[in-house]
C-alpha positions in Angstrom: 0.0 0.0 0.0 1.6 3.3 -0.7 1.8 6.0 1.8 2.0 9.7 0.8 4.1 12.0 3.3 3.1 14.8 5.0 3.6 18.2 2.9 5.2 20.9 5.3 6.9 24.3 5.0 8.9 24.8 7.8 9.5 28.2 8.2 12.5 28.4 10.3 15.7 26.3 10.2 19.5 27.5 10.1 21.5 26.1 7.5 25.3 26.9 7.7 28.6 26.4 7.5 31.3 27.2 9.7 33.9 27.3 7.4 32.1 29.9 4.9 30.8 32.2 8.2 32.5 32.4 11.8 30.3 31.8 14.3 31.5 32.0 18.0 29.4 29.8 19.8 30.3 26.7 18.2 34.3 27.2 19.1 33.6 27.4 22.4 30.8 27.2 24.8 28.5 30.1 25.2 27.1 30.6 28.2 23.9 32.7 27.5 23.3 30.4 24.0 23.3 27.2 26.4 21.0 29.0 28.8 18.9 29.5 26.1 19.0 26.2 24.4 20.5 23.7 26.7 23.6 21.7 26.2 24.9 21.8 22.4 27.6 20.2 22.8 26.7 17.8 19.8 25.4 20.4 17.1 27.4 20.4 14.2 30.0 22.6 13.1 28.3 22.6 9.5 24.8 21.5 8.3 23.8 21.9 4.9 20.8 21.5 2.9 21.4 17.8 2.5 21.8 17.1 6.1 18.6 18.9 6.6 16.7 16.8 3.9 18.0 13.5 5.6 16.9 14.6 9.1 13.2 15.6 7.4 13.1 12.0 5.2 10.1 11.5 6.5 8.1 14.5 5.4 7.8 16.2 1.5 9.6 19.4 1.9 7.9 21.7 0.1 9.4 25.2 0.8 12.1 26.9 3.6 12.3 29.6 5.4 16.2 30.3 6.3 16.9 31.6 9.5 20.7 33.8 10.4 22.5 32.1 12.5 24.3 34.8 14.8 27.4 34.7 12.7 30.0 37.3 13.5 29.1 39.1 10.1 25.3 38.9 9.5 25.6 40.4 5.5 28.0 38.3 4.6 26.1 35.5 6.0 22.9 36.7 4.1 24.7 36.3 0.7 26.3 33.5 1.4 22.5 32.1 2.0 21.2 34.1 -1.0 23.8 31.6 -2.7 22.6 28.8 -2.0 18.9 29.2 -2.1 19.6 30.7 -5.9 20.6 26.9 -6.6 17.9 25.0 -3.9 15.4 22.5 -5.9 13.1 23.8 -2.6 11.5 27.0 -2.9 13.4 29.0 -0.6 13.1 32.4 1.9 16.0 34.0 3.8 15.2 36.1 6.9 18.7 38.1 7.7 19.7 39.7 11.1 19.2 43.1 11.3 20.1 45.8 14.1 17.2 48.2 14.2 18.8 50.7 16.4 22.3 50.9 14.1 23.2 54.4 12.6 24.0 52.4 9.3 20.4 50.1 9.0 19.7 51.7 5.9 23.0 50.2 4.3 22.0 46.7 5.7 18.8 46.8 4.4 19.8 48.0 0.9 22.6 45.2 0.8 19.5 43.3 2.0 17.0 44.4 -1.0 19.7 43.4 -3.3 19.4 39.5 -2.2 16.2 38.7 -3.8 15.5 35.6 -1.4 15.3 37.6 1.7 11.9 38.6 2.5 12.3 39.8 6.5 14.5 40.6 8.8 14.7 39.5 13.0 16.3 41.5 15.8 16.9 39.4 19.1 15.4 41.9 21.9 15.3 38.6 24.9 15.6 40.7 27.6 15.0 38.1 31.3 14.5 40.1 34.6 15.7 37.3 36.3 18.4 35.8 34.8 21.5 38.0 33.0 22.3 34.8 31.2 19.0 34.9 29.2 20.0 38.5 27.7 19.9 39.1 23.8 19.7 42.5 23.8 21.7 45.4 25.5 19.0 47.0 27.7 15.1 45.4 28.8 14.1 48.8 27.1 14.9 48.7 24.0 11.1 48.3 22.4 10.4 51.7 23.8 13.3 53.4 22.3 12.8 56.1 19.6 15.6 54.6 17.2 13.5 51.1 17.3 10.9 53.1 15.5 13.1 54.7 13.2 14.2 51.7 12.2 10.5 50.4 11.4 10.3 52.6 8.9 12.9 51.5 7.1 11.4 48.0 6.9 8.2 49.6 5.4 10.1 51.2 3.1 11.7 47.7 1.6 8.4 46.1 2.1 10.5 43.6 5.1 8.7 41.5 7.4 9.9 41.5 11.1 10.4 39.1 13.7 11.2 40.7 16.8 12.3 37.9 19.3 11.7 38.4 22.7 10.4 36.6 25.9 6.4 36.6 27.0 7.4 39.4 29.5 8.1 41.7 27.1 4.8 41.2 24.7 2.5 44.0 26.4 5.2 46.4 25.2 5.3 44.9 21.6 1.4 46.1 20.8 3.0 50.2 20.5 5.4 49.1 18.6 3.1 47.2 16.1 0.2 49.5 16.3 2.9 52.5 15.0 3.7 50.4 12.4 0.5 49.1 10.8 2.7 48.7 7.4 4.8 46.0 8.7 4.4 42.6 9.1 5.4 40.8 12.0 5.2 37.9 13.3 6.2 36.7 17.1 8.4 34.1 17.1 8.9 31.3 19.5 5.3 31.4 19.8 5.7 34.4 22.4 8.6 32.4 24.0 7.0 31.9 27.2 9.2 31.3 30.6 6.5 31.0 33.0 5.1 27.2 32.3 3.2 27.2 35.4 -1.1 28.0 35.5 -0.6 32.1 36.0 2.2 32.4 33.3 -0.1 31.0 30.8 -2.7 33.0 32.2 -0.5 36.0 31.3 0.9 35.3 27.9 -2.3 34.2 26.9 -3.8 37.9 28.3 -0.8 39.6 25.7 -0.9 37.0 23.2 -4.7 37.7 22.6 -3.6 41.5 22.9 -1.8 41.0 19.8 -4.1 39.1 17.9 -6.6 42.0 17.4 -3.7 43.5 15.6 -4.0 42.0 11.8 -0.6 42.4 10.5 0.9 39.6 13.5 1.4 36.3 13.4 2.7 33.3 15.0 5.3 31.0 14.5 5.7 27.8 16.3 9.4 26.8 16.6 11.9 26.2 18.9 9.6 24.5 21.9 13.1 23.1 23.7 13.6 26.5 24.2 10.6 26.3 26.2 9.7 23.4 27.5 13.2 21.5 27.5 15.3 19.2 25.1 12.9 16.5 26.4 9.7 18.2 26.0 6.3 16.2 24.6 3.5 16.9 22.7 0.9 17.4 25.8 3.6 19.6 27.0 2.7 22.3 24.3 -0.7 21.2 23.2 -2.6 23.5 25.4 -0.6 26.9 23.9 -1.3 26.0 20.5 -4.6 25.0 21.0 -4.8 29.0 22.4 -2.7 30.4 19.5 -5.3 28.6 17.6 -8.6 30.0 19.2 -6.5 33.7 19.2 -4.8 34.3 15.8 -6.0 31.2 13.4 -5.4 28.9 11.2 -4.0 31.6 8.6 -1.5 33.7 11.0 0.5 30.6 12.5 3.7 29.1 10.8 5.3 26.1 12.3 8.9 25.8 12.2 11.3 22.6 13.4 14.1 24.5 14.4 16.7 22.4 12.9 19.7 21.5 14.1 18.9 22.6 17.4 15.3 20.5 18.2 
């Protein structure tokens, strides 16, 4: 009897090669990337389109969305992707790192427009109270300053989507920043990236998350649930938060993304 595999797009996966771009973390041990993702110890040093097609053997690929890497030099990681996805027999979509706040965003992003696989850029604003490991960006302020919005503009301008990663805490300040900026698209990724598993703290993102989903141009993606709920984390473990992103945003707002290497 022949079986047919399950169609996916899985909108965000790194792809890279750490000969072609530097990237620190995987010389030596990073403490605030292992206190976001656990021990990595085993993640390879390179991991190409083919190694991702052998881990997915049992699904039909039928489009990508690339992901940066945090590589020392984000551009010429971007088109070193652009490369690749030029020759990819799957469709493919590049999102590139972008600093928001930078004096010289508007030479990134027309380097950017000139890579015609890149359709968004992501800024990493994590930003943990508790923990100064769990720190992405410089300051826990950063989504109310000026420069952020400045910045916005420029996406609008290129016609960019925007992912701006950052923990559930943060989400009550990420409605200003959307409602100013009804010509973006954004989408939240991580699914909100909630820290507080416990009864309240889904009480609370789901309170935000619903916030945001009055807001047409946000969406969801689904991705990276170790970073959540642990290397060893189950289905019933995130069942009842997609169930919610469901009732909230859905069917047509949420992506799903495997997060390879690192899942």
């Amino acid at each position: 009897m022949m079986t047919h595999k399950r169609k996916i797009v899985d909108v965000h996966l790194h792809l890279y090669d750490h000969q072609a771009n530097r990237h620190e973390f995987l010389e030596s041990e990073d403490k605030m990337f292992h206190a976001l993702v656990g021990d990595y110890s085993s993640l390879p040093r390179t991991y190409r389109l083919d190694d991702y097609l052998a881990d997915a053997s049992d699904v039909e690929v039928e489009g990508l969305v690339w992901n940066e890497f945090l590589s020392t030099d984000p551009v010429k990681e971007v088109r070193w992707a652009e490369t690749f996805a030029e020759s990819s027999p799957i469709p493919m979509a590049l999102v590139g790192l972008a600093d928001l706040l930078a004096p010289d965003l508007e030479k990134t992003l027309e380097t950017y427009s000139q890579c015609s696989h890149l359709v968004a850029v992501r800024q990493h604003l994590g930003w943990d109270e508790t923990n100064p490991l769990r720190r992405f960006a410089p300051r826990g302020d950063l989504l109310a300053d000026p420069r952020l919005f400045h910045g916005l503009k420029g996406l609008a301008k290129y016609k960019f989507k925007c992912s701006l990663e950052m923990f559930a805490p943060q989400l009550r300040d990420l409605r200003a920043v959307v409602e100013r900026n009804p010509g973006v698209s954004f989408w939240v990724a991580v699914m909100g990236w909630p820290l507080d598993p416990s009864k309240s703290g889904f009480a609370q993102w789901k309170q935000d998350m619903q916030a945001l989903s009055t807001l047409p141009n946000v969406h969801v993606s689904v991705s990276a649930l170790e970073c959540v709920f642990g290397m060893d984390w189950a289905i019933d473990d995130a069942t009842p938060w997609i169930e919610a992103l469901f009732e909230m945003f859905g069917a047509g707002r949420i992506m799903f993304g495997s997060h390879r290497p690192l899942c």
